[in-house]
N, C-alpha and C positions, 0 to 999 in steps of 0.2 A: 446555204446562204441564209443568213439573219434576215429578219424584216427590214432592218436598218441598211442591211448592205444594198438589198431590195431598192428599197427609197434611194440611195445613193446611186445607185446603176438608172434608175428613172431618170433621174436631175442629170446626169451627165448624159444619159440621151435625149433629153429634151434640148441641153444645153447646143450636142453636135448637131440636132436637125435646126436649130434656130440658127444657125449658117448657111443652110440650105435652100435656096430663094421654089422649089418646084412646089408644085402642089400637093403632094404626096407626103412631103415631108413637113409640111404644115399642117396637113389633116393631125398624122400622125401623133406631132408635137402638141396640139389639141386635146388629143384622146389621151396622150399620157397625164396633161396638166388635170384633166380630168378626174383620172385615178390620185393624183396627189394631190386634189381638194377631197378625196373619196376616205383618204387614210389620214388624214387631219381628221377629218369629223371622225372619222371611229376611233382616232386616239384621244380625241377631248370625251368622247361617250364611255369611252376606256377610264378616263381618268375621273369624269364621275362619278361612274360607277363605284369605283373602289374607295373615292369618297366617302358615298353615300354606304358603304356596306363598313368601312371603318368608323363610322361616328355612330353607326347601329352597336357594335360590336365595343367601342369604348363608353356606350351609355352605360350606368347600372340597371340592373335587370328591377325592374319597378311590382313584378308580380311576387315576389318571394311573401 
């Protein structure tokens, strides 16, 4: 399973338990919405990164 597929399977169980009026199933729906603000921030820290390491790597080398 991909990460993506990951995240997809999250969303569609978040989606089924928000049908679900018990207490259990809103804890639950909670603790996933959780993890998908968890994997946002580490894909924007992701995509800084690579950023930040590609504008290093297309600067000219200033010591020669």
């Amino acid at each position: 399973m991909t990460p993506a597929e990951f995240e997809y399977l999250i969303r569609k169980t978040v989606t089924y338990l928000e049908f679900h009026s018990d207490d259990s199933a809103k804890e639950i729906a909670v603790e996933w919405r959780k993890i998908l603000a968890q994997i946002k921030q580490m894909k924007k820290k992701k995509v800084k990164m690579e950023a930040k390491l590609e504008s290093k790597i297309s600067k000219p080398d200033d010591h020669k």
